[in-house]
N, CA, C and O atoms as CSV, one atom per row, in Angstrom:
chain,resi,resn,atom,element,x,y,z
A,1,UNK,N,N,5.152,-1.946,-44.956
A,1,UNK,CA,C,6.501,-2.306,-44.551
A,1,UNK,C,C,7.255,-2.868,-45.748
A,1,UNK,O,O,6.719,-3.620,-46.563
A,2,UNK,N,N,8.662,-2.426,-45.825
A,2,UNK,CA,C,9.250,-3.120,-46.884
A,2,UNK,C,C,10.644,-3.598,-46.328
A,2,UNK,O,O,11.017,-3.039,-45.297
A,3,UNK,N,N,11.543,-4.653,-46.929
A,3,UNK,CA,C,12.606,-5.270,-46.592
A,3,UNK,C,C,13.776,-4.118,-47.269
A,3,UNK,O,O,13.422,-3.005,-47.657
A,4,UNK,N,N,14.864,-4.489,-47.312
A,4,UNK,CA,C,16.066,-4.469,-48.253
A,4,UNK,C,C,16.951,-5.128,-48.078
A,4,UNK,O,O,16.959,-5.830,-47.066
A,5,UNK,N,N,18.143,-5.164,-49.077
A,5,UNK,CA,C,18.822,-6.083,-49.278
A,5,UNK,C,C,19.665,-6.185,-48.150
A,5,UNK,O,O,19.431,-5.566,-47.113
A,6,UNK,N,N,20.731,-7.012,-48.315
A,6,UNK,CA,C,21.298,-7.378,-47.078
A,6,UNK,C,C,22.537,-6.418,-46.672
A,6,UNK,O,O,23.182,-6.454,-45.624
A,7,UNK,N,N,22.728,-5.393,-47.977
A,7,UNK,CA,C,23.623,-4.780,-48.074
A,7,UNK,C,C,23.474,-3.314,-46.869
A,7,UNK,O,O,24.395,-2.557,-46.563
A,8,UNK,N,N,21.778,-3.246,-46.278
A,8,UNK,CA,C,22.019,-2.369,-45.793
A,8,UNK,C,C,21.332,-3.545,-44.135
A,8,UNK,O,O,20.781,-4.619,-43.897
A,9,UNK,N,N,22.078,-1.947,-43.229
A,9,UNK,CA,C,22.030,-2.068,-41.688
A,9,UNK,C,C,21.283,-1.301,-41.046
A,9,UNK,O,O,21.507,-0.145,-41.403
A,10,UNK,N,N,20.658,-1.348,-40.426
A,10,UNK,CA,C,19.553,-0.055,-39.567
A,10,UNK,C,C,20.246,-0.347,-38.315
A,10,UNK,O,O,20.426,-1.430,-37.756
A,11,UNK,N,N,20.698,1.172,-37.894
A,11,UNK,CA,C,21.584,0.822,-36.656
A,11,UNK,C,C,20.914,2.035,-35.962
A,11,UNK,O,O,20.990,3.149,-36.482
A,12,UNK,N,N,20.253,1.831,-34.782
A,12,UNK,CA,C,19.303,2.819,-33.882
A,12,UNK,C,C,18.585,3.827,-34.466
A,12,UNK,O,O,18.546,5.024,-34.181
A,13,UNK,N,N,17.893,3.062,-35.510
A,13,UNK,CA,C,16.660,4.081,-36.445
A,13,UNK,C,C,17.429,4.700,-37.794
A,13,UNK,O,O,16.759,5.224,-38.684
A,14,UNK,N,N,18.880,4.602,-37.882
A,14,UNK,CA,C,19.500,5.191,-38.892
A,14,UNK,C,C,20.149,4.312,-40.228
A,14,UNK,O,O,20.830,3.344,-39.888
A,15,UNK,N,N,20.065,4.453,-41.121
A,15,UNK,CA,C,19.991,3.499,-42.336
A,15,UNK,C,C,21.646,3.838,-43.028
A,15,UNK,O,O,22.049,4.887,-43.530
A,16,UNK,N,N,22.256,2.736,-42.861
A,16,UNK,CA,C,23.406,2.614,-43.411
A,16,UNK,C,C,23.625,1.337,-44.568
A,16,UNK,O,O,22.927,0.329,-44.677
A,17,UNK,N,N,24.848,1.733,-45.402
A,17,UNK,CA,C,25.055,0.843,-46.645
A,17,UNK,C,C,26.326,-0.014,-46.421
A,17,UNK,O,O,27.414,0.340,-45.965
A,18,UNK,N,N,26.099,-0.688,-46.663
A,18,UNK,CA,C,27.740,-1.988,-46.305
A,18,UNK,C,C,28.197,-1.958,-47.112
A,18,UNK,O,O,27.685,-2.645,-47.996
A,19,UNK,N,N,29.646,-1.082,-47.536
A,19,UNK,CA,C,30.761,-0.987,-48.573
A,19,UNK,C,C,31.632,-2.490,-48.232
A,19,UNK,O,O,32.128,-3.063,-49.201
A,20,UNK,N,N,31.717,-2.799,-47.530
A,20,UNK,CA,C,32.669,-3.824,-47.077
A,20,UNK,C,C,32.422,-4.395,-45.568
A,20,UNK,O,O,31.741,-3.959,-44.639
A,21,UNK,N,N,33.105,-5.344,-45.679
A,21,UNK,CA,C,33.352,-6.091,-44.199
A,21,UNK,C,C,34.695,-7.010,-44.164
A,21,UNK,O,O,34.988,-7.885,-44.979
A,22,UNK,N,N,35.434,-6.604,-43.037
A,22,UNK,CA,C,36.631,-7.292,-42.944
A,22,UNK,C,C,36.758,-7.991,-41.283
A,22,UNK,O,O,36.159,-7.391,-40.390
A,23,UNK,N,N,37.275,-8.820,-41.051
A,23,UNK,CA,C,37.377,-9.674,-39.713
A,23,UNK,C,C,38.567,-8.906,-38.812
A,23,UNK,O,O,39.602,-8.340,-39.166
A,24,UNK,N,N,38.014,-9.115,-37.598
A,24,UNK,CA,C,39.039,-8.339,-36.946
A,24,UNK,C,C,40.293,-9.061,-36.949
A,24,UNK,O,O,41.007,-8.571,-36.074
A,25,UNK,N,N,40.862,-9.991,-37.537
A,25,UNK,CA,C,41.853,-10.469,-37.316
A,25,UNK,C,C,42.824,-10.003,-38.753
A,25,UNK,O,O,44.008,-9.669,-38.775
A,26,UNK,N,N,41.779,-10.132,-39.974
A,26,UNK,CA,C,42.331,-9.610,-40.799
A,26,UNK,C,C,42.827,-8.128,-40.644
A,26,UNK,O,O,44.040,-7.923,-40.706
A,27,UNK,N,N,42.012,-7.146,-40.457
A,27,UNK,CA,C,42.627,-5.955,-39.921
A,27,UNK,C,C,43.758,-5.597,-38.474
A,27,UNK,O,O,44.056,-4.469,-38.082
A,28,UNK,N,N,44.005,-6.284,-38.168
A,28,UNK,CA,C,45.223,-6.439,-37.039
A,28,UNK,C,C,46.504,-5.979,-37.332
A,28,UNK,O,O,47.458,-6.698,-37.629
A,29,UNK,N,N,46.507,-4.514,-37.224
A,29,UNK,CA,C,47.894,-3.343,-37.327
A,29,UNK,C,C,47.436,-2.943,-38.835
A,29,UNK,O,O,48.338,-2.459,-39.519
A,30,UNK,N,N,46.046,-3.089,-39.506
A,30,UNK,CA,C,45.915,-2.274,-40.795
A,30,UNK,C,C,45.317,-0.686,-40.474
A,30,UNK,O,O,44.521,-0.511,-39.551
A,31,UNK,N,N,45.754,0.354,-41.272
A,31,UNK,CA,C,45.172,1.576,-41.166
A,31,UNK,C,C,44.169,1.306,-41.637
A,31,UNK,O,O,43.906,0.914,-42.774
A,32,UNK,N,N,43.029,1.661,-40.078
A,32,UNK,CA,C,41.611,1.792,-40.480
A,32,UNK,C,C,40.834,3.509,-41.376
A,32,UNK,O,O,39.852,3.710,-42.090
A,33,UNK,N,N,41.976,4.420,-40.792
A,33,UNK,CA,C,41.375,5.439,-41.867
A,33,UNK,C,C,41.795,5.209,-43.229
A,33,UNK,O,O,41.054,5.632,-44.116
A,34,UNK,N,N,42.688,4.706,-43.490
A,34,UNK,CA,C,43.087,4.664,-45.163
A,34,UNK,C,C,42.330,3.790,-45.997
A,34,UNK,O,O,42.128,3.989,-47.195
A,35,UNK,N,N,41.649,2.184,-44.908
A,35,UNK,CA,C,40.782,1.523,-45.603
A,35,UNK,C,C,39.447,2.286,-45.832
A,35,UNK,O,O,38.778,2.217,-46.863
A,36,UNK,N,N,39.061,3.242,-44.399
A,36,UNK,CA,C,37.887,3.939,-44.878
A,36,UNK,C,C,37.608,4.564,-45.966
A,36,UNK,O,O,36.639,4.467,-46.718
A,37,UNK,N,N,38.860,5.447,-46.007
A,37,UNK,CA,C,39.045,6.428,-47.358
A,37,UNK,C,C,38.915,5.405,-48.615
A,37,UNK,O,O,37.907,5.480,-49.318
A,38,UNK,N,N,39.776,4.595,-48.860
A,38,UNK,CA,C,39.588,3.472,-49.763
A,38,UNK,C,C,38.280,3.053,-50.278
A,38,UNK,O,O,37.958,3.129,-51.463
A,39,UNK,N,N,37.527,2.596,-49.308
A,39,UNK,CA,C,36.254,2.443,-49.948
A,39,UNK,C,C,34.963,3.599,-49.519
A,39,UNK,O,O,33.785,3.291,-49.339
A,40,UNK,N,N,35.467,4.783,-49.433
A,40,UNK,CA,C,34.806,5.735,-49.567
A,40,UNK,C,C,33.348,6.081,-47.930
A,40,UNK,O,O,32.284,6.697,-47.884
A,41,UNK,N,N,34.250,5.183,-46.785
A,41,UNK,CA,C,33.089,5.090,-45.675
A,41,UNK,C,C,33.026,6.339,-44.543
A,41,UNK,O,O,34.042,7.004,-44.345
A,42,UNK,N,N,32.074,6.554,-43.984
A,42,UNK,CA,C,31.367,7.283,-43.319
A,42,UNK,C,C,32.287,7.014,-41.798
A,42,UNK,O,O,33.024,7.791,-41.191
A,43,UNK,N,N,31.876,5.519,-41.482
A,43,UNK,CA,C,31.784,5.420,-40.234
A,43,UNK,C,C,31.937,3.636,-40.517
A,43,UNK,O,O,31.389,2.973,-41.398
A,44,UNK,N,N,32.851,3.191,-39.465
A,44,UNK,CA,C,33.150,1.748,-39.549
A,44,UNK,C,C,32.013,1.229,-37.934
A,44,UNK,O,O,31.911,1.991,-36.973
A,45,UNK,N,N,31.439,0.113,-37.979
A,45,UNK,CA,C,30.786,-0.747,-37.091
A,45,UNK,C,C,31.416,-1.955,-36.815
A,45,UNK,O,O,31.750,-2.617,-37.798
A,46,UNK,N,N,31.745,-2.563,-35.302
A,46,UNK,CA,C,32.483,-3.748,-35.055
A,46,UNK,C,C,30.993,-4.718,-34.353
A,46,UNK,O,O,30.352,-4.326,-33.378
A,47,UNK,N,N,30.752,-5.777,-34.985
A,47,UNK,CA,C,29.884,-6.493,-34.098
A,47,UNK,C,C,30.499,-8.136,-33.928
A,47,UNK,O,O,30.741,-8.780,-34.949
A,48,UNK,N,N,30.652,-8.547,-32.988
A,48,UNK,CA,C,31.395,-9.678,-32.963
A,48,UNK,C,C,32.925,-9.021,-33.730
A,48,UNK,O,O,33.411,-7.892,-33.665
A,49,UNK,N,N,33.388,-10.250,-34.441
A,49,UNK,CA,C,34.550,-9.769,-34.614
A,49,UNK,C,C,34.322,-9.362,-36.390
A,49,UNK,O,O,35.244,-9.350,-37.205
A,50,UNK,N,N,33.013,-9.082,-36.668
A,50,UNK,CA,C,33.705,-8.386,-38.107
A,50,UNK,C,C,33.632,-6.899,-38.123
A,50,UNK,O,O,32.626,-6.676,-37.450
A,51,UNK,N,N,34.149,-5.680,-38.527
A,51,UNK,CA,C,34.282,-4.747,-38.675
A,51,UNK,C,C,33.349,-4.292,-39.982
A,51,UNK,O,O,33.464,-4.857,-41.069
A,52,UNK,N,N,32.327,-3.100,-39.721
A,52,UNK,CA,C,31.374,-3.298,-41.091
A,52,UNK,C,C,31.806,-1.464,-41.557
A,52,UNK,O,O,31.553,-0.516,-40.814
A,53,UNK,N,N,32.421,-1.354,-42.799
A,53,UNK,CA,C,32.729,-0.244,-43.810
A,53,UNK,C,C,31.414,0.469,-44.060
A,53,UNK,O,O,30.793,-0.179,-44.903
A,54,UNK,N,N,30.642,1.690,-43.614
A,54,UNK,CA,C,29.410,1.862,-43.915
A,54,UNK,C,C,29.589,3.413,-44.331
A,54,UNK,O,O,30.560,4.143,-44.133
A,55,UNK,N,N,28.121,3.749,-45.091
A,55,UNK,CA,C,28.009,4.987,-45.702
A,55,UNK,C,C,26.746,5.045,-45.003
A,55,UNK,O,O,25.980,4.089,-45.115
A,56,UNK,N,N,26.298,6.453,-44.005
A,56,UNK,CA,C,25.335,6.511,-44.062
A,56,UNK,C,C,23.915,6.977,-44.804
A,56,UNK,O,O,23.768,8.076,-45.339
A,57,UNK,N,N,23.317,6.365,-44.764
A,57,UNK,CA,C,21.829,7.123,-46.146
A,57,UNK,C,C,21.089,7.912,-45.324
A,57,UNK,O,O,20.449,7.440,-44.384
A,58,UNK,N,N,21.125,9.441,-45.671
A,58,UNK,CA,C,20.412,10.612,-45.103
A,58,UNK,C,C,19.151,11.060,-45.513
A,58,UNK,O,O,18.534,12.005,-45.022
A,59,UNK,N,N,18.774,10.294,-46.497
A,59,UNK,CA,C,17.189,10.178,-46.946
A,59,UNK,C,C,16.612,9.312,-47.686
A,59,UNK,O,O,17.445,9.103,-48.569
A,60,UNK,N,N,15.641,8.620,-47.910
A,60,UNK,CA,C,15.266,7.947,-48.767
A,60,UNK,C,C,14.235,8.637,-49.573
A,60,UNK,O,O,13.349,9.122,-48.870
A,61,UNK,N,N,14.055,8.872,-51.188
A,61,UNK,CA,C,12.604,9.261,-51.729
A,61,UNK,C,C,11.869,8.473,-52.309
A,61,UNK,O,O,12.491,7.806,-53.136
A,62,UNK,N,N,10.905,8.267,-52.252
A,62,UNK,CA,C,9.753,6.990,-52.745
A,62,UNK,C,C,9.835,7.569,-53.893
A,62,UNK,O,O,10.043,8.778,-53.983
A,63,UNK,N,N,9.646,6.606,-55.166
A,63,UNK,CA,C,9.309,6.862,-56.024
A,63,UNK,C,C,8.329,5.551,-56.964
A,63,UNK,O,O,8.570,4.344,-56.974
A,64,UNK,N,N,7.355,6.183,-57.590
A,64,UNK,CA,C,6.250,4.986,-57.793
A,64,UNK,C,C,6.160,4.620,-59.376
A,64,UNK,O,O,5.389,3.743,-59.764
């Protein structure tokens, strides 16, 4: 078993990267596709009230 940093999220078996996080209050009437595009995200996640900017990772390769 191994950890990683805090930068990533495992969200129902699938491994995503945290470009950003903004509060839902801060985003209140901001374009959420233009921030996506901005920092280059996949797919945005809301838990509580922060909104999480993510890329998803479609493979990992071990390397030793």
């Amino acid at each position: 078993m191994f950890s990683l940093c805090k930068n990533f999220i495992n969200i129902n078996g699938d491994l995503f990267q945290v470009k950003r996080t903004f509060t839902e209050e801060w985003m209140n009437g901001k374009d959420l596709d233009v921030l996506k595009t901005w920092y280059g995200a996949d797919v945005v996640f809301k838990k509580d009230t922060l909104l999480y900017f993510c890329i998803k990772i479609n493979e990992l390769e071990i390397i030793n």
